[in-house]
C-alpha positions in Angstrom: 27.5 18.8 -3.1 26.1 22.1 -3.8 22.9 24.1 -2.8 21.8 26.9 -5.0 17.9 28.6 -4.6 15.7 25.6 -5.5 18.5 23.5 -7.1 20.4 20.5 -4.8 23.2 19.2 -6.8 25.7 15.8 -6.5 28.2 16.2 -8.5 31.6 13.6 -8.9 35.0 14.2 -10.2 34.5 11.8 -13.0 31.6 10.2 -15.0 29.8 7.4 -12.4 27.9 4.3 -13.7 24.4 5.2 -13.0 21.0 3.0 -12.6 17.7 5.3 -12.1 14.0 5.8 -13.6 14.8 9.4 -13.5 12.1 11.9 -15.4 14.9 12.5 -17.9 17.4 10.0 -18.1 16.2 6.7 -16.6 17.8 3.1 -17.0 21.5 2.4 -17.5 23.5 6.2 -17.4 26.9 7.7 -18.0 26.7 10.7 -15.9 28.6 13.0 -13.6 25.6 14.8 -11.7 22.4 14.6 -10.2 20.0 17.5 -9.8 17.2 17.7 -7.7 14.8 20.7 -9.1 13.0 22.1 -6.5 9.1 22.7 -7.8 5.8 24.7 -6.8 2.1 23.4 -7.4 1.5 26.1 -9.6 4.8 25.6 -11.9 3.0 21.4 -12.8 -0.5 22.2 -13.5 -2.8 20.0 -15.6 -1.3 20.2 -19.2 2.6 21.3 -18.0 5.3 18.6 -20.1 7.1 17.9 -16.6 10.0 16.4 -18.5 9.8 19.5 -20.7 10.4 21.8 -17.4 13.2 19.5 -16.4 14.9 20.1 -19.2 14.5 23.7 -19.7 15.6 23.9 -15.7 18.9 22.0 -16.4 19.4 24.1 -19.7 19.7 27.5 -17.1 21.6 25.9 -15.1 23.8 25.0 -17.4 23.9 21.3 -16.1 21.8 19.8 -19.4 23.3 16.3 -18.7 22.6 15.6 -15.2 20.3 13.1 -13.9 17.4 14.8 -12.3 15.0 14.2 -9.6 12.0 16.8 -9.0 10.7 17.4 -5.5 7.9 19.9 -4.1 10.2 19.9 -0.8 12.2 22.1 -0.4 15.8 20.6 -1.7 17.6 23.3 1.9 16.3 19.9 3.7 18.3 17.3 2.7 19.9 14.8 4.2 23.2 13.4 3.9 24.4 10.2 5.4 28.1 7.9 4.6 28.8 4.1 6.1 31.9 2.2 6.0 31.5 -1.2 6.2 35.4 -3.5 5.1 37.0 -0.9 3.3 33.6 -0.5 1.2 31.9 3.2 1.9 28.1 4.3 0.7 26.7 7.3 0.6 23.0 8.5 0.8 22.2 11.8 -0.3 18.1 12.0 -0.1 15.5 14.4 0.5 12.0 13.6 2.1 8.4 15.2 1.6 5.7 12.3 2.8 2.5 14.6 1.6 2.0 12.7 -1.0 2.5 8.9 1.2 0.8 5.5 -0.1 0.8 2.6 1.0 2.4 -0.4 -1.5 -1.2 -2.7 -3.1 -3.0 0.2 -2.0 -3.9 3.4 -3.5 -5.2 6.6 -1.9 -8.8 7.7 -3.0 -7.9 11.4 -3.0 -6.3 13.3 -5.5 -2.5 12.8 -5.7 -0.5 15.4 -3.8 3.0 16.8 -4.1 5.8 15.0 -2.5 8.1 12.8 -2.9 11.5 10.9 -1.6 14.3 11.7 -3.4 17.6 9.0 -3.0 20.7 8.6 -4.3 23.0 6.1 -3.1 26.6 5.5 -4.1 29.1 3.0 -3.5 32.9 3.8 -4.0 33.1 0.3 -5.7 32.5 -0.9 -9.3 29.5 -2.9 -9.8 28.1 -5.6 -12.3 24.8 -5.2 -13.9 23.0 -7.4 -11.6 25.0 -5.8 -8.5 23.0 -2.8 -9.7 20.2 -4.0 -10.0 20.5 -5.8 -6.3 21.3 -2.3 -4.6 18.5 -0.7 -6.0 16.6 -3.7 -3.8 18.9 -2.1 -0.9 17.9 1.3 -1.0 14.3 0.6 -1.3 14.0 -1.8 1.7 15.8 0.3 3.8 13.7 3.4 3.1 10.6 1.4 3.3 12.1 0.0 6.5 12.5 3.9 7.9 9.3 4.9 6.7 7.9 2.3 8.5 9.6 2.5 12.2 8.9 6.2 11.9 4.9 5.1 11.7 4.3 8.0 9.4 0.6 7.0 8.1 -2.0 9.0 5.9 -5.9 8.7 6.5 -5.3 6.5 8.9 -2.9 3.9 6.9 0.8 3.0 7.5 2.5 4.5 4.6 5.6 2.9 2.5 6.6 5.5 0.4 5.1 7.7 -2.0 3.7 7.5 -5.7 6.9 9.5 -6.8 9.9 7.8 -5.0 12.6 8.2 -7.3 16.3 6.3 -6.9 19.3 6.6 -8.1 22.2 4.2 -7.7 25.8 5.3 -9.1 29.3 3.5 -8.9 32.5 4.3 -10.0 33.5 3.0 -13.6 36.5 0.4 -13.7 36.9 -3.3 -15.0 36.8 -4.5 -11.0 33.0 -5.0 -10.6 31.4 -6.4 -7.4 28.9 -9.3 -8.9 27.0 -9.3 -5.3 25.3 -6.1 -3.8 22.9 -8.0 -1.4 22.3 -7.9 2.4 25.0 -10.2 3.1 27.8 -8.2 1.3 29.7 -5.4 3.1 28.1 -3.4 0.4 24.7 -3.9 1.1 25.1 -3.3 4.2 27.0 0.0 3.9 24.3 1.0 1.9 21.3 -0.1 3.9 22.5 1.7 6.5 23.7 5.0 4.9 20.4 4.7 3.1 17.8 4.2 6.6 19.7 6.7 8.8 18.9 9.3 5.8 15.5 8.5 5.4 14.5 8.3 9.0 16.4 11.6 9.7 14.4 13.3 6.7 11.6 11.6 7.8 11.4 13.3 11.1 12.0 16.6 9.7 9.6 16.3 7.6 7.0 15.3 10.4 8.6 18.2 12.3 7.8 20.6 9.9 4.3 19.3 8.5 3.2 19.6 12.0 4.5 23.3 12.3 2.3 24.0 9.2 -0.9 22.5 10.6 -0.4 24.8 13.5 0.0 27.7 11.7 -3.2 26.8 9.1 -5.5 26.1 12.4 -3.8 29.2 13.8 -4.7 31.5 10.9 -8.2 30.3 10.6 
């Protein structure tokens, strides 16, 4: 992992099977980083190609290939969590800004706001399509789950995410592939766990430091 002004970057010794609905390369991927791309309200106004920016971003960087993920927090707050459940280890790598918080069947009223939960979640074993598929189930209940116990809410409402949750799921690339990823597999439960214990940490943080900038707003006024 490496943290560079406004740039958070995974990166693995060899190409990873990915699964993601990344702004620039979502579905099935070959890839061997993720990059979250730290962003401003002023850089996405009304009319900006975001998928344009992400690509000219990665192109400076040097990184064109990677996987990206863009978040208004800032990507010095991140949390990183591993689990080892039977021999099988997960890892959740995610950052968490709630500003923008809804509520699943329910839509906010007010203009959208920037913010967003960031996750990536790998497993050091080789997994089937549907195994895949499964995990990404995984990492969404147990950040929902975290969201939830923290009892983060906006206008008054419970929140279970945001409208800009993004996740990625990457596994190593071999012949030996898991068919199972659910809650009763050591690897869903690796992951559930790495994945919560991330999300609730960044979770707090975040609360933390929202708070801290109400403060300061009523403080200045």
């Amino acid at each position: 992992m490496t943290l560079e002004p406004r740039l958070l970057l995974a990166s693995f010794s060899t190409p990873q099977n990915m699964l993601s609905w990344s702004i620039n390369r979502p579905g099935f991927q070959t890839a061997s980083k993720v990059a979250w791309i730290e962003v401003r309200n002023a850089e996405l106004p009304p009319g900006v190609d975001p998928e344009q920016l992400v690509a000219d971003r990665l192109a400076d960087r040097g990184i064109p290939d990677a996987v990206a993920l863009i978040t208004s927090r800032t990507v010095a707050q991140h949390d990183c969590v591993r689990k080892t459940v039977e021999e099988i280890t997960a890892s959740c790598l995610a950052t968490v800004g709630l500003s923008n918080g809804e509520r699943v069947g329910h839509r906010q009223s007010e203009k959208p706001l920037m913010g967003t939960i960031n996750t990536l979640l790998h497993v050091d074993q080789p997994l089937s399509s549907g195994a895949f598929i499964e995990l990404v189930s995984i990492v969404a209940m147990a950040r929902t789950t975290a969201i939830l116990d923290s009892g983060v809410q906006r206008n008054g409402i419970a929140i279970t995410g945001t409208g800009t949750d993004c996740i990625v799921v990457a596994a190593p690339r071999a012949e030996a592939e898991a068919r199972y990823a659910g809650m009763h597999t050591a690897i869903g439960e690796a992951a559930g766990a790495a994945v919560y214990e991330a999300i609730r940490s960044g979770t707090e943080i975040w609360r933390r430091d929202f708070e801290s900038l109400l403060q300061n707003s009523a403080a200045a006024e």
